[in-house]
C-alpha positions in Angstrom: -2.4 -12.7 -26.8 0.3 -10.8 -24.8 3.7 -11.8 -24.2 6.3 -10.4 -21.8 9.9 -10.4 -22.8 12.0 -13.2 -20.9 15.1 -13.7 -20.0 17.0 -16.7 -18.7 16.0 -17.0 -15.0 18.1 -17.7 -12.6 18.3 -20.8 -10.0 16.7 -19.1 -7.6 14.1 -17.4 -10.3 13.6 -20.7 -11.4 12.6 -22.5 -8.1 10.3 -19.8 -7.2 8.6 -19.4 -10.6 5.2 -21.1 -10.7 3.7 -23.2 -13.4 0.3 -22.6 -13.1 -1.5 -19.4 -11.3 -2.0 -19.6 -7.3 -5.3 -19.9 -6.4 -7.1 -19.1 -3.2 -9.9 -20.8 -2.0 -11.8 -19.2 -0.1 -14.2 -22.4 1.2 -11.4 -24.6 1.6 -9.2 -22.0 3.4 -12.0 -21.1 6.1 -12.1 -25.1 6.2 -8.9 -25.1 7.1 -9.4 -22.5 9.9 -11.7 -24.6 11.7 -9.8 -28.0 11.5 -6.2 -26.7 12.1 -4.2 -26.0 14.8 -1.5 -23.2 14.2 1.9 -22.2 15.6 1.1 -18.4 14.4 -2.3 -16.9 13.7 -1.9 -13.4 12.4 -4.7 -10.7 12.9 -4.8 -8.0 10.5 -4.1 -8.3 6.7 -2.0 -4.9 6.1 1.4 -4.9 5.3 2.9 -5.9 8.4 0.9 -8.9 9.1 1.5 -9.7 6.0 5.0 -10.2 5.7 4.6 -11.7 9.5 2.6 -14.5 8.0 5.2 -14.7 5.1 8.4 -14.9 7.3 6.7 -17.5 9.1 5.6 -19.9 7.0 9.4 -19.6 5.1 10.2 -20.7 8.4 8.2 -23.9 8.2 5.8 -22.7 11.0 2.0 -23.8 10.7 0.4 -20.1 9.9 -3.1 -18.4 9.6 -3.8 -15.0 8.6 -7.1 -13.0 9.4 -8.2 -9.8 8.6 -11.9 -8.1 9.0 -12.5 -6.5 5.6 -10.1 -7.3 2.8 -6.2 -7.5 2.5 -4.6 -4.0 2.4 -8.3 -2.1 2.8 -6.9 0.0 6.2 -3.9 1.9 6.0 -1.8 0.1 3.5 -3.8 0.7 0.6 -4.4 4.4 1.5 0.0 5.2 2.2 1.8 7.7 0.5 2.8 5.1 -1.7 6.3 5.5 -1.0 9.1 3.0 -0.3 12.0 4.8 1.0 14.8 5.9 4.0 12.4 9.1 5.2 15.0 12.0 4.5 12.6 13.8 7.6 14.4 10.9 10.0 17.3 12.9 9.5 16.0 16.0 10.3 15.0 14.1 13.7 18.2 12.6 14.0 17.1 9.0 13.5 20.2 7.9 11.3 19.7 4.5 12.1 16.1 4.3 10.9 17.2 6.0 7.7 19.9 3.0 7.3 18.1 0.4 8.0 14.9 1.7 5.9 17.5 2.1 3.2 18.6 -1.3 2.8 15.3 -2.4 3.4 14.3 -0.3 0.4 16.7 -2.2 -1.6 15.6 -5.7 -0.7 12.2 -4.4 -1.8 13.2 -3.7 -5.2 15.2 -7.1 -5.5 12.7 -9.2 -4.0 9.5 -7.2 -6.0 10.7 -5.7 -9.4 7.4 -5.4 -10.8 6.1 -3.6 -7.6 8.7 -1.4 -6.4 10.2 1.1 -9.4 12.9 3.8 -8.6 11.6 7.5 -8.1 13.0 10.7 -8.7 12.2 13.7 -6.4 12.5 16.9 -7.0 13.0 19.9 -4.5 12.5 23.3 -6.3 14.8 26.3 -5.2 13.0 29.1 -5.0 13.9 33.3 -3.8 11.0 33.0 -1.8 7.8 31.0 -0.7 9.3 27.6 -1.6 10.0 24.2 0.6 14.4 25.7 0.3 15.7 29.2 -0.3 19.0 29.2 -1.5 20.5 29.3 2.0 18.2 26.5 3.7 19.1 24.6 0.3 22.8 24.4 1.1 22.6 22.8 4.4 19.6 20.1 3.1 22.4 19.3 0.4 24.5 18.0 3.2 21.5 16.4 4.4 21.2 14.5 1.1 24.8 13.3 0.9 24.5 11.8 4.3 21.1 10.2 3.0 23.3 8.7 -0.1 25.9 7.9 2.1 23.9 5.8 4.7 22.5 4.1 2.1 20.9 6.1 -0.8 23.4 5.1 -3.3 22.5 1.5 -3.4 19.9 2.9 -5.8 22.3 3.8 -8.4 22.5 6.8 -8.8 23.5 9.7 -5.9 21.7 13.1 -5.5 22.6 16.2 -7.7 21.9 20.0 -8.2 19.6 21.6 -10.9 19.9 24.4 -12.8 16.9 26.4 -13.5 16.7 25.0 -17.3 17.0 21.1 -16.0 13.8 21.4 -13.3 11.6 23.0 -16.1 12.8 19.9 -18.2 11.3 17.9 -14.7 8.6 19.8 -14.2 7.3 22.4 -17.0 4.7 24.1 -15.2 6.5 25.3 -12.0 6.5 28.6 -11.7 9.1 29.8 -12.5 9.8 33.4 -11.5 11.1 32.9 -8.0 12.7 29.1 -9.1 17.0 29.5 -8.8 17.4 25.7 -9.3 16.9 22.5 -7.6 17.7 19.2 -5.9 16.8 15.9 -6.8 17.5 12.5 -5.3 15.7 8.9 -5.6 14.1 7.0 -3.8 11.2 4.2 -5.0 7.5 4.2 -5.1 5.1 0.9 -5.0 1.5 0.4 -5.4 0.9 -0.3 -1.6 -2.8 -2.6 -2.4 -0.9 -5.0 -4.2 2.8 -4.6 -2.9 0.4 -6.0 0.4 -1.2 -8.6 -2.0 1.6 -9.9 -3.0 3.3 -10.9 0.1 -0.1 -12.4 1.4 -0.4 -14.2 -1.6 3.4 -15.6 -1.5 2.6 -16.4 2.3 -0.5 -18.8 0.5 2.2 -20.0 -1.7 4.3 -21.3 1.0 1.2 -23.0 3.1 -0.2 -20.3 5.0 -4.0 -20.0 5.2 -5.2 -16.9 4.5 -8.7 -15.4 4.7 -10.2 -11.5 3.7 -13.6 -10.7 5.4 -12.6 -13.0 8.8 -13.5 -10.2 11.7 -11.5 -11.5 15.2 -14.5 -11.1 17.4 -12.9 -11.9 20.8 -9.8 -14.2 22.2 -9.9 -17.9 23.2 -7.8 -18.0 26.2 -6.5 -20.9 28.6 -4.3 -20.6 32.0 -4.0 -16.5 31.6 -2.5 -16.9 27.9 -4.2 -16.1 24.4 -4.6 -19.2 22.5 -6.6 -18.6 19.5 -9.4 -16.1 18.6 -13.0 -16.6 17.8 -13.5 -15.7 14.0 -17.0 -14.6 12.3 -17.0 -14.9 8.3 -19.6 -15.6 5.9 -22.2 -15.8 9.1 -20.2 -18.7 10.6 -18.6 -18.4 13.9 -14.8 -20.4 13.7 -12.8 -20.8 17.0 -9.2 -20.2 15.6 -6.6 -22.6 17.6 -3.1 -21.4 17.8 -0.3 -21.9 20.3 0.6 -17.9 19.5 -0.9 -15.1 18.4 0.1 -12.0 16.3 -1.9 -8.4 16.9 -0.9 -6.9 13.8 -4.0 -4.3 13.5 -2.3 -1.1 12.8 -4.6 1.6 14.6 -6.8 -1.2 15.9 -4.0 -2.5 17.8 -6.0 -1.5 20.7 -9.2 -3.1 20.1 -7.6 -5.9 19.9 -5.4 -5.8 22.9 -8.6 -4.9 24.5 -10.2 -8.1 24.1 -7.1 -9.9 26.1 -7.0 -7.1 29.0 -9.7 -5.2 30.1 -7.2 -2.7 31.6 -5.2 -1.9 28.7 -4.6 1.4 28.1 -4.3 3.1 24.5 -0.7 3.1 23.3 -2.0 3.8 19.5 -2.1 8.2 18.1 -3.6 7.7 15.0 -1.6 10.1 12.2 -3.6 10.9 9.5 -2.5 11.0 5.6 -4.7 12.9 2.9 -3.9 12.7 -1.0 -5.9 13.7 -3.5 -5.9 12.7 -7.8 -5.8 15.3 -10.6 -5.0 14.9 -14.4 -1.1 14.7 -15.6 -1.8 17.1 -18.0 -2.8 19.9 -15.7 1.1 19.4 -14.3 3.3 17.8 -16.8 5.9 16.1 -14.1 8.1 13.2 -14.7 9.6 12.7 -11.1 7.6 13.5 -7.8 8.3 17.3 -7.0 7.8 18.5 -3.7 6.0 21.4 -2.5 5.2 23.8 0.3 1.3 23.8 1.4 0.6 27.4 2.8 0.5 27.9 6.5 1.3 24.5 7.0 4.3 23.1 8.6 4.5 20.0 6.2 5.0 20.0 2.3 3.3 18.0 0.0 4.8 15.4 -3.1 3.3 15.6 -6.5 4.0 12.0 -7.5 2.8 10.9 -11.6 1.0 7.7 -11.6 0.3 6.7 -15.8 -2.0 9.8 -16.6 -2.9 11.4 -13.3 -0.8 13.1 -10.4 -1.6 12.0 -6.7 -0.9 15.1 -4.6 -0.6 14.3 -0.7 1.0 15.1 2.8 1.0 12.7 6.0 0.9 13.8 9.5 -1.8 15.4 10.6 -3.3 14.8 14.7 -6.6 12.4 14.1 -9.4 12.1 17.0 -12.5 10.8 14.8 -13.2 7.2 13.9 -10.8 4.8 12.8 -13.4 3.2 10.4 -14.4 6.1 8.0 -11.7 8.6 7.4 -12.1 10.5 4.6 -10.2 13.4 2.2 -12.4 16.2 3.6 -13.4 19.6 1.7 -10.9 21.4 4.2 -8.4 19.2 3.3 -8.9 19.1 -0.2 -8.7 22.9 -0.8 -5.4 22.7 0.9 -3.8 20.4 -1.4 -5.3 22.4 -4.2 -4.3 25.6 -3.0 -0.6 24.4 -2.6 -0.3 22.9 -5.8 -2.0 26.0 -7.7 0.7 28.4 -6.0 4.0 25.4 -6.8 2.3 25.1 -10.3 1.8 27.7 -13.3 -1.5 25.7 -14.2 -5.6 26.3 -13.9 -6.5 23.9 -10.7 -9.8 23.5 -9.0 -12.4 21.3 -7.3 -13.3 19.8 -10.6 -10.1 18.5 -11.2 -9.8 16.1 -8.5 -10.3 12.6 -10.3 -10.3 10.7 -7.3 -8.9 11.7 -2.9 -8.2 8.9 0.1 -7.2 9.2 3.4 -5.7 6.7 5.9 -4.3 6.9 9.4 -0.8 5.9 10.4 -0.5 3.8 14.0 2.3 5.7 15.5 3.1 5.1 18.8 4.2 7.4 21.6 3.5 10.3 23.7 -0.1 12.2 23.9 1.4 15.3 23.7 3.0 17.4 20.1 2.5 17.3 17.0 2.4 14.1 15.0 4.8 15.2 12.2 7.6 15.4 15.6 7.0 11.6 16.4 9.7 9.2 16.0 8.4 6.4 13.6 10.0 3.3 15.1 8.2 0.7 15.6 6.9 -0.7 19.1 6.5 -5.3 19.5 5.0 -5.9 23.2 4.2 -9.6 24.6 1.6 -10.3 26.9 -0.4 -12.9 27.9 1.2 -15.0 24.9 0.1 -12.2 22.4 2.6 -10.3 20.1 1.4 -6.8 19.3 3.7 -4.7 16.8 2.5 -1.4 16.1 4.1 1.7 14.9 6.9 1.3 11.8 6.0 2.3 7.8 5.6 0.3 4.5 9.3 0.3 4.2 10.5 -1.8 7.3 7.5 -4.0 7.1 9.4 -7.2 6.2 11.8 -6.1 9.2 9.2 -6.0 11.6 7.9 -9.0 10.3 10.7 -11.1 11.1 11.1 -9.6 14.1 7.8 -10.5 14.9 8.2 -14.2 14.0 11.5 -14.1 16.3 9.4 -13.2 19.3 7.1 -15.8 18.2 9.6 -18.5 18.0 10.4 -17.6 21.7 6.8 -18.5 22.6 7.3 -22.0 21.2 10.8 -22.8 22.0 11.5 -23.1 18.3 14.6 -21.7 16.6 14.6 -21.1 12.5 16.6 -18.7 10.6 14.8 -15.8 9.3 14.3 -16.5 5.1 12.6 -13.0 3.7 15.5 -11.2 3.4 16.2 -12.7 -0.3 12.6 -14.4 -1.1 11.3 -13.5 -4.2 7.8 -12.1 -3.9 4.9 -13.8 -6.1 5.9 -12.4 -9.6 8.7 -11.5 -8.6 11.3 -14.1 -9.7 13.2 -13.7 -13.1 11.3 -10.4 -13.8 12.6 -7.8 -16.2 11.3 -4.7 -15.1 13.2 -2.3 -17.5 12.5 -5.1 -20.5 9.0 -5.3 -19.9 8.8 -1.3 -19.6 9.3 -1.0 -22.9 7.4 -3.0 -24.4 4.7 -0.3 -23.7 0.8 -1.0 -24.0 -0.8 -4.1 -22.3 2.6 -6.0 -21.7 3.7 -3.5 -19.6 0.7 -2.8 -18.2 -0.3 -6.2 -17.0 4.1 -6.8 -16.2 4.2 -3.8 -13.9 1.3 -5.1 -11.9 1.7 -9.3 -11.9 5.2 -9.6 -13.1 5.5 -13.2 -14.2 2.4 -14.1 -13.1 1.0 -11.3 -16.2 0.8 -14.4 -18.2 -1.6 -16.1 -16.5 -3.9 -13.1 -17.0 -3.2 -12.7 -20.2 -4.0 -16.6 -20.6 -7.6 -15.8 -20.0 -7.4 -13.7 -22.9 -6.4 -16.0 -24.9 -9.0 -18.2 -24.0 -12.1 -16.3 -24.2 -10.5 -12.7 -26.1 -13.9 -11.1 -24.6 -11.7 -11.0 -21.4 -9.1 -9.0 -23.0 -11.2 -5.6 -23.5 -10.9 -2.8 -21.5 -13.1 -2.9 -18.6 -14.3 0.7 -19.4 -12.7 2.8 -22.1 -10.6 4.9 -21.4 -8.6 2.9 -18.9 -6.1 0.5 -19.1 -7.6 -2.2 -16.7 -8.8 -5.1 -18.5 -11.8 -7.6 -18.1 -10.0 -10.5 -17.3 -7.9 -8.8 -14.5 -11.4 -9.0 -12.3 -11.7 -12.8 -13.3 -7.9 -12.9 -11.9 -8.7 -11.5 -9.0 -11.8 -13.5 -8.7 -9.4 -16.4 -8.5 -6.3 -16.2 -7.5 -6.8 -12.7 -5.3 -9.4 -14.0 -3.2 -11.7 -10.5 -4.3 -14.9 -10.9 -2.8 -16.8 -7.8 -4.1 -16.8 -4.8 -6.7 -15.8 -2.8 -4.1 -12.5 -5.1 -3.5 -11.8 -5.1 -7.2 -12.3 -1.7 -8.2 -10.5 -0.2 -4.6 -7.9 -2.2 -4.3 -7.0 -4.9 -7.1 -7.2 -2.6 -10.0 -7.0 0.9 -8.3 -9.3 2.6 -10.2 -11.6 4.1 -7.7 -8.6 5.7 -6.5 -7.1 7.2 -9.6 -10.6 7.1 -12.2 -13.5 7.8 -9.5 -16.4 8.2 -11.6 -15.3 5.7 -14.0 -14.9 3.4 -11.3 -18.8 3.7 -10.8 -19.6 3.2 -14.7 -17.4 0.1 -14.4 -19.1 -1.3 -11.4 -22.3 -3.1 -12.7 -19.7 -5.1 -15.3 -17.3 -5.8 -12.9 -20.2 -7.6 -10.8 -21.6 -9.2 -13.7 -17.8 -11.0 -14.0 -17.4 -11.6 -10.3 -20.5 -12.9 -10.2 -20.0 -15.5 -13.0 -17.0 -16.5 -11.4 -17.8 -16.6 -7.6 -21.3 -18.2 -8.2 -23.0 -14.9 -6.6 -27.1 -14.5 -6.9 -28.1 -11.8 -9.0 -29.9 -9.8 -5.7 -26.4 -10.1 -4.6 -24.6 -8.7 -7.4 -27.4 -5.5 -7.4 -26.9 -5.5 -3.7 -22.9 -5.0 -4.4 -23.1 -2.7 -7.0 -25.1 -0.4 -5.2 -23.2 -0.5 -2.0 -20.3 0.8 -4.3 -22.2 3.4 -6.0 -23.3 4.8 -2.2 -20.1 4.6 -0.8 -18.7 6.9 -3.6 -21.5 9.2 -3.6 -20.8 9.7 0.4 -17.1 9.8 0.0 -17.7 12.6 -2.8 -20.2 14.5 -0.7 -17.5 14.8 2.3 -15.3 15.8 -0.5 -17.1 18.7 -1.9 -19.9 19.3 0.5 -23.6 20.1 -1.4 -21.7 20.9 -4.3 -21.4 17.8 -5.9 -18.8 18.2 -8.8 -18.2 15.4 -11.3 -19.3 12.7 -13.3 -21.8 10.5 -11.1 -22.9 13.4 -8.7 
């Protein structure tokens, strides 16, 4: 039914590309769990023990991965969404991170073209009020060309100045009476849900068992060393064997440390990230332009995703729970407020189409401001564990192999690290700027499964029911849940609408209307009872209504209220 435009792959392209879609098994994989014995059992399905679990199965190492609720459902589904150097590393005088996130940034977009797409930012010049005047705007220019210089150009393209004329081209609805010009440089953005995804799912690929909704519930130990953990899933309880194992939690890092030493202290300050979602056409941007929030030390990006803008800053001290962090009201009118000054344009509560919020696990000293902490990332051994906390999206492939040296240390093993030029699942062979514009479903499904888009599409052809939209309006289609169903290892509505498709974060209401079909598919496909289904569906629709009533208090604005 849809077709992707090809090109002749090359040998490496060819290798990798698969004949037939992946699928995960769920039964078999917690099967697996129980019987095997592993070199490396990972805890935490985010980003970084993702692409721990990937660098060590390319190594030829035995590997389990684990995580508690569902691939990507902590931080890295809820990032900024950015893959990039961190021009604020400058400003901190952390060059090295900047290079080394740079060409990390790089192997990104090689390794996952259909993931990772080059971005365009934009920093307005303004008389007054702005993120630069015109005399703080001449020394961040140096800034940039150190930026391009260390690393920035292997992008393509270097930095350059605006005129007033060519940021109104960028952005139309910037004010525009204080605006003397601008800057812009690139950098890349990814869908962080299934950037994670896909490097779990190439980890499968190469023989790693991986498992979603597997909660570590304590630590099998033996002669003062951690050999394994005990692992409750689908009411079973699974004692996990491994000869090493990998903390990998992110803000949980502690927890888990916990369980092994019943003296550790906290090394984990939780950072906390809020964004929220409001219609394109209410800005009208075609690069991510960044703006000043009022009375607030950090600015804020404007980033366009398809038809909506996500507006969002990162930083902020965090004290409350790490399991329910939420956009709140406070938060929300701040982001508002920001973009209504930045922006000639009619904003307000009833805008906002969908809002997350997620907590970064920097690591460091109790005392200053978050936004001042160095974001390096930390890998401790103890009692045959491997912790790594701290570190961003970017590096993660870094820090995974890092990881998986330390590891090999444990076992005596030597093996030369493979990620650096693996292909991602979909990855291999794909034509991003082809398939861009071919426009409609092609590009649709190509920027979100690369050359796996056929596979979905496949079930289109096989039953065309599957290739409607799954609610009108949006560009997500029927068969993407059976997709998910089985080859993503989705396990409810709430995985498929959150983090497979996205649309509860950029459609929030719609995401509820969808929710009763999308458990009528997952249902047929994952052999769930009917009670069960209801049960989901309703769990969904709760969960939104509670994460719209922290949003906008009593008030309840939008469709669904």
């Amino acid at each position: 039914m849809f077709t992707l435009p090809s090109r002749r792959p090359n040998a490496v392209a060819a290798r990798a590309t698969l004949s037939a879609p992946l699928r995960l098994e769920r039964r078999a994989a917690l099967t697996d769990l129980e019987t095997g014995t592993f070199d490396v059992l990972v805890i935490g399905g985010g980003v970084t023990g993702a692409y721990t679990a990937l660098d060590a199965a390319s190594r030829g190492l035995k590997v389990a991965l684990v995580e508690r609720d569902d691939f990507a459902s902590g931080t890295s589904s809820k990032s900024s969404k950015m893959v990039h150097g961190g021009l604020r590393y400058i400003e901190q005088g952390n060059l090295d991170l900047v290079r080394h996130s740079l060409l990390e940034r790089q192997r990104f977009r090689r390794n996952a073209p259909h993931l990772v797409q080059r971005l365009p930012f934009l920093f307005p010049i303004l008389a007054k009020d702005g993120v630069f005047d015109a005399r703080i705007a001449k020394a961040f220019e140096s800034l940039l060309w150190t930026y391009d210089l260390a690393g920035g150009w292997r992008i393509g393209k270097l930095h350059q100045r605006l005129t007033v004329d060519e940021v109104l081209a960028h952005a139309p609805t910037l004010r525009a009476e204080n605006l003397k010009g601008g800057l812009m440089y690139y950098d890349s953005r990814a869908d962080d849900a299934r950037l994670t995804l896909a490097i779990v799912r190439s980890a499968a690929r190469l023989g790693a068992v991986v498992v979603n909704g597997a909660e570590v519930t304590g630590l099998r130990t033996a002669g003062g060393r951690v050999t394994g953990a005990t692992v409750q899933a689908d009411g079973e309880q699974i004692d996990v064997r491994a000869r090493v194992v990998v903390n990998a939690t992110g803000v949980w890092a502690d927890r888990v440390e916990g369980m092994a030493d019943d003296g550790h202290q906290p090394q984990v300050r939780p950072a906390k990230g809020v964004h929220i979602v409001l219609p394109w056409s209410k800005i009208r941007n075609d690069c991510t332009v960044t703006v000043p929030i009022p009375g607030r030390a950090r600015r804020a990006t404007c980033t366009r995703w398809g038809d909506v803008v996500v507006v969002g800053t990162t930083d902020t001290d965090y004290t409350g729970s790490t399991d329910d962090v939420h956009c709140t009201r406070e938060e929300m009118d701040f982001l508002l407020e920001g973009a209504q000054i930045a922006f000639d344009t009619k904003l307000d509560a009833g805008d906002v189409l969908g809002s997350y919020a997620g907590l970064r696990p920097l690591v460091g000293g109790k005392e200053g401001a978050t936004l001042d902490m160095r974001r390096d990332h930390h890998i401790t051994v103890a009692a045959g564990m491997v912790t790594v906390t701290g570190g961003k999206l970017t590096t993660s492939r870094h820090m995974g192999e890092l990881v998986v040296d330390k590891a090999l240390g444990l076992l005596g093993r030597k093996a030369k690290c493979r990620t650096k030029n693996l292909p991602l699942i979909g990855g291999a062979g794909y034509d991003a700027e082809a398939t861009a514009a071919t426009g409609g479903v092609a590009a649709h499904l190509g920027g979100r499964y690369g050359t796996e888009a056929r596979f979905v599409s496949a079930l289109a052809d096989e039953n065309p029911a599957l290739g409607e939209p799954l609610i009108e309006g949006q560009p997500f289609l029927k068969a993407e849940v059976v997709f998910a169903a089985r080859s993503e290892m989705a396990r409810s509505v709430d995985d498929v609408l959150s983090r497979r498709t996205r649309l509860r974060l950029f459609a929030r209401d719609a995401s509820v209307e969808a929710a009763p079909l999308v458990g009528e598919l997952l249902g047929a496909e994952l052999g769930l009872s009917p009670e069960t289904v209801a049960a989901q569906v309703e769990q969904y629709r709760a969960d939104v209504a509670r994460e719209k009533s922290i949003l906008f208090g009593d008030n309840l604005l939008g469709a669904n209220a």
